[in-house]
C-alpha positions, 0 to 999 in steps of 0.5 A: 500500500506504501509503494502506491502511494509512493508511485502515485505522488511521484507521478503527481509531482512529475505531471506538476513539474511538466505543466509548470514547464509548459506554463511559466514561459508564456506567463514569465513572457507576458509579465515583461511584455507588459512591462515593454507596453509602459516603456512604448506608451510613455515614450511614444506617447510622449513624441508629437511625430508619433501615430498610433500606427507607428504605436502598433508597429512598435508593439509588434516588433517587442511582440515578435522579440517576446515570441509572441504573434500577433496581428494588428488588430489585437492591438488597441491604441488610444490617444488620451491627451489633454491640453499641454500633455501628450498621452497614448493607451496601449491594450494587447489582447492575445491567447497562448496555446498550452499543450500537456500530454492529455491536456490543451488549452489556451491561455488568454492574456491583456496586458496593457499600457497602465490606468488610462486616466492622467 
């Protein structure tokens, strides 16, 4: 009875370790993404030759360097300023597929540039 208990906890704390190698990328991913969507927002929206294309064009290219593929119309850009401040929101909303050995599913992710209020 031992060794059953035994056999079934080490398989218990395998498949743990698997999923937690298959999850933690994507989530370690997304936090700094989120981190690179603050750093784009506040510069590009601090430039005056700044467009929200070039806002998204930014975007993508942090997303392609996160390994992250996206399209452009996941990319939300909003231009929040008011007289004499200059301002830019930035929403991504993209998925991760996960793939387990018996499991898949998708991971949903919104990282966003920060409180769209000045």
């Amino acid at each position: 009875m031992g060794t059953i208990k035994l056999l079934i906890g080490l398989l218990a704390l395998i498949g743990a370790g698997i999923a937690g190698f298959q999850i933690a990328p994507p989530l370690f991913a997304n936090y700094s993404f989120q981190d690179d969507l603050q750093n784009i927002a506040l510069v590009d929206g601090a430039s005056l030759t700044k467009t929200p294309e070039d806002v998204r064009t930014d975007v993508l290219h942090k997303a392609q360097e996160h390994g992250l593929q996206l399209d452009p119309k996941q990319i939300t850009v909003q231009d929040i300023s008011t007289p004499g401040v200059k301002a830019v929101y930035v929403a991504v909303d993209y998925s991760v597929p996960i793939n387990l050995p018996f499991y898949s599913f998708e991971m949903h992710f919104t990282p966003n540039s920060g409180n769209k209020g000045l």
